[in-house]
C-alpha positions as CSV (number, residue, x, y, z in Angstrom):
1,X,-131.7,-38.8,-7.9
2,X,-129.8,-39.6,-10.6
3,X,-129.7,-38.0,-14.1
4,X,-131.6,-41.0,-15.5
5,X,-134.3,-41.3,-12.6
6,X,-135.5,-37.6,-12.3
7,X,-138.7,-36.5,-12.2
8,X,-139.3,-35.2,-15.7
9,X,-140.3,-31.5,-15.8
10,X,-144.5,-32.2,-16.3
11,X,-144.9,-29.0,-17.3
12,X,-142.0,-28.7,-20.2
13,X,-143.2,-32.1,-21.4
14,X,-146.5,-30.5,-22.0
15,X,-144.7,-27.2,-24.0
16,X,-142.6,-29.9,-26.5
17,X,-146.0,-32.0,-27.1
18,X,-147.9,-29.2,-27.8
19,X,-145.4,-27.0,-29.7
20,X,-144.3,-30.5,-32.0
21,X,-147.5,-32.5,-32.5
22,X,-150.3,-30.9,-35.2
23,X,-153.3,-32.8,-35.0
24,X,-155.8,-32.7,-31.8
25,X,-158.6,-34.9,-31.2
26,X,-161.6,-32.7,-30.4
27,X,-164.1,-34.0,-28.3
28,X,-167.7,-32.3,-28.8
29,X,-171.5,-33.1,-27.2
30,X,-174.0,-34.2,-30.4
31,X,-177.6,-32.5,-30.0
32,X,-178.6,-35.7,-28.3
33,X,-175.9,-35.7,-25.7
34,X,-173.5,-38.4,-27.1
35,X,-169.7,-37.5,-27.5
36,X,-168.3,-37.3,-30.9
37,X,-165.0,-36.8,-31.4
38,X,-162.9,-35.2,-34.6
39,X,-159.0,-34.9,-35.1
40,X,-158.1,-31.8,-36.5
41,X,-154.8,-29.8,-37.5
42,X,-154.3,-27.0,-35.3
43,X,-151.6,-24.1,-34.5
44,X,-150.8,-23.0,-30.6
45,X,-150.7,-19.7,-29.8
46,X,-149.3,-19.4,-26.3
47,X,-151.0,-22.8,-25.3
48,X,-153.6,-20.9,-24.0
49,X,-155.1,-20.8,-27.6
50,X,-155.4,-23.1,-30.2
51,X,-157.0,-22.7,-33.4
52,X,-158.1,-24.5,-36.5
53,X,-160.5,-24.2,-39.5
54,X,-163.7,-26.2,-40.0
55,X,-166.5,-26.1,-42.6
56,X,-169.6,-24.6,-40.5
57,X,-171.4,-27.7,-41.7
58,X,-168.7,-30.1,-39.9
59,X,-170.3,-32.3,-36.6
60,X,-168.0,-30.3,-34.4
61,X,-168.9,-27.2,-36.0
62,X,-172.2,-27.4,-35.6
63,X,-172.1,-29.0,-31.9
64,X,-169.5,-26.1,-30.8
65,X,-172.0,-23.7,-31.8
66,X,-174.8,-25.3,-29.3
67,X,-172.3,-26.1,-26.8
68,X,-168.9,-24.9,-26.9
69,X,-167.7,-27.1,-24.2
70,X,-164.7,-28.9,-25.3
71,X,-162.0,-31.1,-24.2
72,X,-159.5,-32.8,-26.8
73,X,-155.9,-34.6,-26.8
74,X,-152.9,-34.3,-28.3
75,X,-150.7,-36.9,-29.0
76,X,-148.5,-38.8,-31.5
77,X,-150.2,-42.0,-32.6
78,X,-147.3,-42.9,-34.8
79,X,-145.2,-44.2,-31.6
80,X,-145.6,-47.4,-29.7
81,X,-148.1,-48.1,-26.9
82,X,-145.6,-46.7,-23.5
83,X,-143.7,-44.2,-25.5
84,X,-145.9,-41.6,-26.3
85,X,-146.8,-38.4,-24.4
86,X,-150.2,-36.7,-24.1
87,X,-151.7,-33.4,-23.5
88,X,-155.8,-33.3,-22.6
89,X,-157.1,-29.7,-22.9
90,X,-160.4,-28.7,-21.8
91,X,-161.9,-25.1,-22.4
92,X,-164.5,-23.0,-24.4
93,X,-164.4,-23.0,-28.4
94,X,-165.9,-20.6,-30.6
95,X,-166.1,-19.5,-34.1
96,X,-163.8,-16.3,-34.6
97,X,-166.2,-13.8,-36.4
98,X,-165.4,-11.8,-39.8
99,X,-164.7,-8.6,-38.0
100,X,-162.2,-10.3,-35.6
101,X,-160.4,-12.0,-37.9
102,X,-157.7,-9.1,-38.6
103,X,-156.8,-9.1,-34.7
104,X,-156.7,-13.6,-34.8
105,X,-155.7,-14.3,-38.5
106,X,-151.6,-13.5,-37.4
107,X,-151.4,-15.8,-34.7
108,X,-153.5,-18.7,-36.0
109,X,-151.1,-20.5,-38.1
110,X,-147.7,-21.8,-38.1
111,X,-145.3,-19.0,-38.1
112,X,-142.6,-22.1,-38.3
113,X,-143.6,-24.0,-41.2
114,X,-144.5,-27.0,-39.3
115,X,-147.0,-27.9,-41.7
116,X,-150.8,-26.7,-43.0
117,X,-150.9,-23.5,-44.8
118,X,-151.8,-19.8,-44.1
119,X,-155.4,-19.2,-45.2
120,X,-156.0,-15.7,-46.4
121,X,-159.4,-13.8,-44.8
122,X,-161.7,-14.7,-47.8
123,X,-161.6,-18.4,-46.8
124,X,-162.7,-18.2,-43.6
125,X,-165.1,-14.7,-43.9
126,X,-168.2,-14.2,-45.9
127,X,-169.2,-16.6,-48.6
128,X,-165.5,-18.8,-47.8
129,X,-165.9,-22.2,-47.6
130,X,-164.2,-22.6,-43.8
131,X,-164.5,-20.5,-40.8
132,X,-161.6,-19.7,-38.3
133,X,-161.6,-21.5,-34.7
134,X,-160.3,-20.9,-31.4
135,X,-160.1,-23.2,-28.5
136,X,-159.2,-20.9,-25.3
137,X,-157.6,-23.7,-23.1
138,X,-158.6,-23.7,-19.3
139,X,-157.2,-26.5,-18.2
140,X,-154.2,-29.0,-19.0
141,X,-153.1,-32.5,-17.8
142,X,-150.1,-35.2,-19.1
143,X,-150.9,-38.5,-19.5
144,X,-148.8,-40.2,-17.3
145,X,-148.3,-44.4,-17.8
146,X,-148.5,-46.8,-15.5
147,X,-145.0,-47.7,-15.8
148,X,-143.5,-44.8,-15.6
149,X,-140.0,-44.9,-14.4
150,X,-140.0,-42.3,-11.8
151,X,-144.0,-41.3,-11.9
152,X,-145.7,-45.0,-12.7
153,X,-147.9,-45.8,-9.6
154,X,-149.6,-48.9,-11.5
155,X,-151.8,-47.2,-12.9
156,X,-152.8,-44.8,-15.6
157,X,-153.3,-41.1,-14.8
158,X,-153.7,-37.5,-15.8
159,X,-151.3,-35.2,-13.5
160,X,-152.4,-31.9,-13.9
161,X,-149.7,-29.1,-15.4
162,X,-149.6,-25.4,-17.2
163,X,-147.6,-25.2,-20.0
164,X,-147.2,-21.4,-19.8
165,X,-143.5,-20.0,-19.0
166,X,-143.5,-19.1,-15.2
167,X,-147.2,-20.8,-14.4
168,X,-147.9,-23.8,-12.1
169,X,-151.0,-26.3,-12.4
């Protein structure tokens, strides 16, 4: 194969989307059983772990703590339909609790700048007006497009991958 027509590295493509796009669309289950679905900033830790803050009070707050079920995408809706890459994650969220926090509140934001800000321990403890999240990711797939050049088979699909160094899906 050429240098145009290779097979694009699946798994690398999942590392740049995760480690350059911000925002993930969470994907929850209501008390009644209906999806609900919430973009949120996060920050990757290892793309096993993602985390973000949330008012307790927040749908997807509240849902997590009945079911902490979740799947989500990541992706950048600022680029045309056909150019775009995708990461769907699917794990177990849950609320990281005051005494936790020192061992969690290093990793869980952008050591690069990328955007968002640090919040310090008495905004997401106690009487703070946020709590800290973690989504430990089980499972990852890349949205591949129909019309891929090398991958495109017509249809839409999700090809499994794992975006950790040395790991295959």
């Amino acid at each position: 194969m050429s240098e145009e027509t290779a097979a694009p590295d699946l798994h690398q493509m999942a590392r740049d989307v995760l480690d350059s796009i911000r925002y993930v669309v969470l994907g929850t289950i209501d008390e009644g059983g209906r999806t609900r679905t919430s973009p949120v900033f996060f920050t990757p830790n290892g793309y096993e772990d993602l985390y973000w803050v949330s008012h307790p009070g927040t749908h997807h707050s509240l849902n997590l703590h009945r079911d902490p079920r979740l799947s989500g995408v990541v992706f950048d809706s600022s680029r045309l339909p056909g150019e775009t890459e995708g990461v769907y994650v699917t794990g177990v969220a849950r609320e990281i609790h005051d005494d936790e926090l020192e061992q969690h509140l290093p990793v869980a934001f952008d050591p690069d700048g990328r955007g968002g800000r640090r919040f310090e321990p008495q905004e997401v403890a106690g009487d703070g007006d946020l709590r800290l999240w973690v989504l430990h990711v089980e499972s990852w797939e890349v949205h591949i497009g129909a019309g891929h050049p090398t991958l495109g088979t017509g249809q839409d699909r999700r090809v499994p991958v794992d975006p950790r160094p040395g790991r295959r899906a």
